[in-house]
C-alpha positions in Angstrom: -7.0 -0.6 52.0 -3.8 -2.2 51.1 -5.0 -4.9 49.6 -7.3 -3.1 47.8 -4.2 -0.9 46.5 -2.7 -4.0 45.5 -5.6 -5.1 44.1 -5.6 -2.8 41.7 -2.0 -2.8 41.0 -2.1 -6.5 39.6 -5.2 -5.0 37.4 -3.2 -2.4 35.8 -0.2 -4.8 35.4 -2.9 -7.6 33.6 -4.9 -4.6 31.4 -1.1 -3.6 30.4 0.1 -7.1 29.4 -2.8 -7.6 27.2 -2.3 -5.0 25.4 1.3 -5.7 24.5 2.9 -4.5 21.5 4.0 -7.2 19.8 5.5 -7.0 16.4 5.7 -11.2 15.1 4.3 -11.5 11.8 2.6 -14.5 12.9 -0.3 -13.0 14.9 -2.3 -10.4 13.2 -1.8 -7.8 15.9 2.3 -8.2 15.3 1.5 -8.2 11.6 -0.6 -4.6 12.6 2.2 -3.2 14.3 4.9 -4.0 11.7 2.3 -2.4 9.2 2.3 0.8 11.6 5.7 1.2 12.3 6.6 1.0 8.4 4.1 3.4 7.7 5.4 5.8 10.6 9.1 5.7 9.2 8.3 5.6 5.9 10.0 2.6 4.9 8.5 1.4 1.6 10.7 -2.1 1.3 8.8 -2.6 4.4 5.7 -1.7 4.3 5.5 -3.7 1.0 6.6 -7.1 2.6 3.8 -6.3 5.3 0.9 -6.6 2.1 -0.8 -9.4 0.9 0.7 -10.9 -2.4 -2.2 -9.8 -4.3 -1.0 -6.5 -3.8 2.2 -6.9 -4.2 2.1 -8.6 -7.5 -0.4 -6.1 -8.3 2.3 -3.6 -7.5 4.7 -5.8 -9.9 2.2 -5.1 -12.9 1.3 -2.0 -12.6 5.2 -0.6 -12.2 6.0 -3.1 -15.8 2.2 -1.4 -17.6 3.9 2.3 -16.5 7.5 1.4 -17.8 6.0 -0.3 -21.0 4.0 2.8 -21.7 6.7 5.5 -20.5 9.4 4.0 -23.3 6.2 3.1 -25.6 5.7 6.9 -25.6 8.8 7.9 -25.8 10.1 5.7 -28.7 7.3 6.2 -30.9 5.0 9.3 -29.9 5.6 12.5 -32.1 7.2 15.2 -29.9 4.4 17.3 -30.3 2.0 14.4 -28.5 4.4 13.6 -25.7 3.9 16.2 -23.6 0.7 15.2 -23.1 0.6 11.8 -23.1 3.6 12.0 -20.2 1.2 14.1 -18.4 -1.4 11.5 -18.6 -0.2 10.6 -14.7 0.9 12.0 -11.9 4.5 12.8 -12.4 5.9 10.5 -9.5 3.4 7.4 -10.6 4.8 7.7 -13.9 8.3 8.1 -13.2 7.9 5.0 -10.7 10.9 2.3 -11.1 9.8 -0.3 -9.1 7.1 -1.0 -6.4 9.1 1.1 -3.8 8.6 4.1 -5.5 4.9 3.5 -6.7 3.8 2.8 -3.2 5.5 6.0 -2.1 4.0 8.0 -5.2 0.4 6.2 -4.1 0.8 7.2 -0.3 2.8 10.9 -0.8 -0.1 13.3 0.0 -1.8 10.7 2.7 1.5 10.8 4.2 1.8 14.3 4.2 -1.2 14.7 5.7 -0.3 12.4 8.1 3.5 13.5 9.4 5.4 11.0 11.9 4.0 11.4 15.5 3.1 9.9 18.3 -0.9 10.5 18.1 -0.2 8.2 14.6 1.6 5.8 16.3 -1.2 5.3 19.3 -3.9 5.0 16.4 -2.4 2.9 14.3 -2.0 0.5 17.1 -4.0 -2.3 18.0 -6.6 -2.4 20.7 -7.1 -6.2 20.7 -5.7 -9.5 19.1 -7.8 -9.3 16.2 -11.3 -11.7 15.1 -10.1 -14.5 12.9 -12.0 -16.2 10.7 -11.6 -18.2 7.4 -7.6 -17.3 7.1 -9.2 -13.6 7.6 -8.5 -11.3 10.2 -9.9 -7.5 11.2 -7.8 -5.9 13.6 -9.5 -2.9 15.0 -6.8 0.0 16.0 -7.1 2.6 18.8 -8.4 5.5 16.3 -11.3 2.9 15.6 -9.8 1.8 12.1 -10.5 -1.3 11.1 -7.4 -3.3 8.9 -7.8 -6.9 7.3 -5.1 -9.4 7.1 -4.9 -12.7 5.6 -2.8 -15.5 6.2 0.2 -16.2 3.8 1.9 -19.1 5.0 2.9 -18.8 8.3 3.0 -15.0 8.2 -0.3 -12.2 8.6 -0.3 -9.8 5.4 -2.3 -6.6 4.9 -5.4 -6.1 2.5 -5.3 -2.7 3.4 -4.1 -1.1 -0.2 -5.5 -4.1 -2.0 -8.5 -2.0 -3.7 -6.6 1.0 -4.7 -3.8 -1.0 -5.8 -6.2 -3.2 -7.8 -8.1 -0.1 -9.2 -5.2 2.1 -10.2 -4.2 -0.8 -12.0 -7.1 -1.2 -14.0 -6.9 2.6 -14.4 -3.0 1.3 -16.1 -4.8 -1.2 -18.0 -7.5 1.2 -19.7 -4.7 3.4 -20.5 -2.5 0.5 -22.2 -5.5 -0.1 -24.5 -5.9 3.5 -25.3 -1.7 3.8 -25.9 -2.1 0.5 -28.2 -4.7 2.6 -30.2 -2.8 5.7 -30.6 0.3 3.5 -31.6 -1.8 1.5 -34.3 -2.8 4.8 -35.6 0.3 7.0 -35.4 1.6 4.1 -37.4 -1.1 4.4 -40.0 -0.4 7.8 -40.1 3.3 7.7 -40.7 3.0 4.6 -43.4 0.3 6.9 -45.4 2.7 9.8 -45.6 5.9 7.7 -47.0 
C-alpha cells in the first residue's frame, strides 16, 4: 500500500513537471505563455513583441495609412465633409498613434468581453509543447484553442492576429484609394470655382 502511495506521488510529481509553465521565447509553449500573460495584463508593448513581424510591420502600415488619411482629411476636406469622412472608423482606430494603440483599439471589445481572471489564464495556457513542423508551430491551449507560431531567429512569434491585421489593412488600403479620389476631385472642384 505504501508503495503504491508513493507510486503515485512520483506520477503526480512527473504529470506536473510536464506541464510546466515556462515563459522562454525560444520554445513555442514559452512563446504561448508570454502571449497569455500580455494579453491578461493588457500590456500592448508586449503583446506586440510576442507577434510575428508580418504583423507587426503590418501594424507599422496600417498606423502611417490612418495618420496619412486623418491629416489628409483634415488639411484639405471641406468642413462640411469631415465629419463624415472622420467617422469613416472607429473612433479609437482612427485616432491610433502608433501600433500600441491600434492593437488596443483592434482587441478593446474582445478584451472586454474577456476581463482579467484566472479561468483566462488556465485557457490560455498550454496543454502540451506544441507540434513543430517547417519553422511552424500549433500550440493547443487548455480551452482547446489552437495558436500558430513561427520561428523568428532564435525566438517563437504569434500568427495569431496575422489575418485581421492583414485584412483591416487592406480595409486601410481601399479607403486610401477612395480618399485619393475624393482629394483629386475636391481639387477639381475648388480650381473650377476660382
Amino acid at each position: 500500500m505504501q508503495s503504491t502511495i508513493k507510486f503515485g506521488f512520483v506520477l503526480i510529481l512527473l504529470s506536473c513537471g510536464a506541464c510546466s509553465d515556462t515563459i522562454d521565447p525560444t520554445v513555442p509553449d514559452g512563446a504561448m505563455h508570454l502571449l497569455r500573460d500580455a494579453i491578461a495584463k493588457r500590456d500592448f508593448k508586449s503583446l506586440i513583441g510576442q507577434l510575428s513581424q508580418r504583423t507587426r510591420i503590418d501594424l507599422d502600415t496600417s498606423v502611417k495609412l490612418l495618420n496619412d488619411q486623418r491629416q489628409a482629411i483634415q488639411a484639405f476636406y471641406p468642413p462640411e465633409y469631415k465629419i463624415g469622412a472622420l467617422g469613416v472608423y472607429p473612433r479609437a482606430i482612427f485616432a491610433a498613434q502608433n501600433s500600441h494603440d491600434l492593437m488596443k483599439a483592434y482587441l478593446a471589445e474582445r478584451l472586454r468581453k474577456h476581463p482579467p481572471s484566472a479561468g483566462l489564464q488556465f485557457g490560455l495556457t498550454s496543454r502540451d509543447r506544441g507540434l513543430v513542423v517547417d519553422g511552424r508551430a500549433t500550440i493547443t491551449t487548455h480551452s482547446g484553442e489552437q495558436f500558430v507560431f513561427v520561428k523568428e531567429e532564435a525566438e517563437w512569434k504569434s500568427t495569431v492576429f496575422e489575418a485581421t491585421v492583414g485584412a483591416n489593412l487592406d480595409l486601410l488600403k481601399a479607403n486610401q484609394t477612395i480618399l485619393e479620389e475624393n482629394l483629386s476631385t475636391l481639387k477639381a472642384m475648388k480650381k473650377a470655382a476660382d
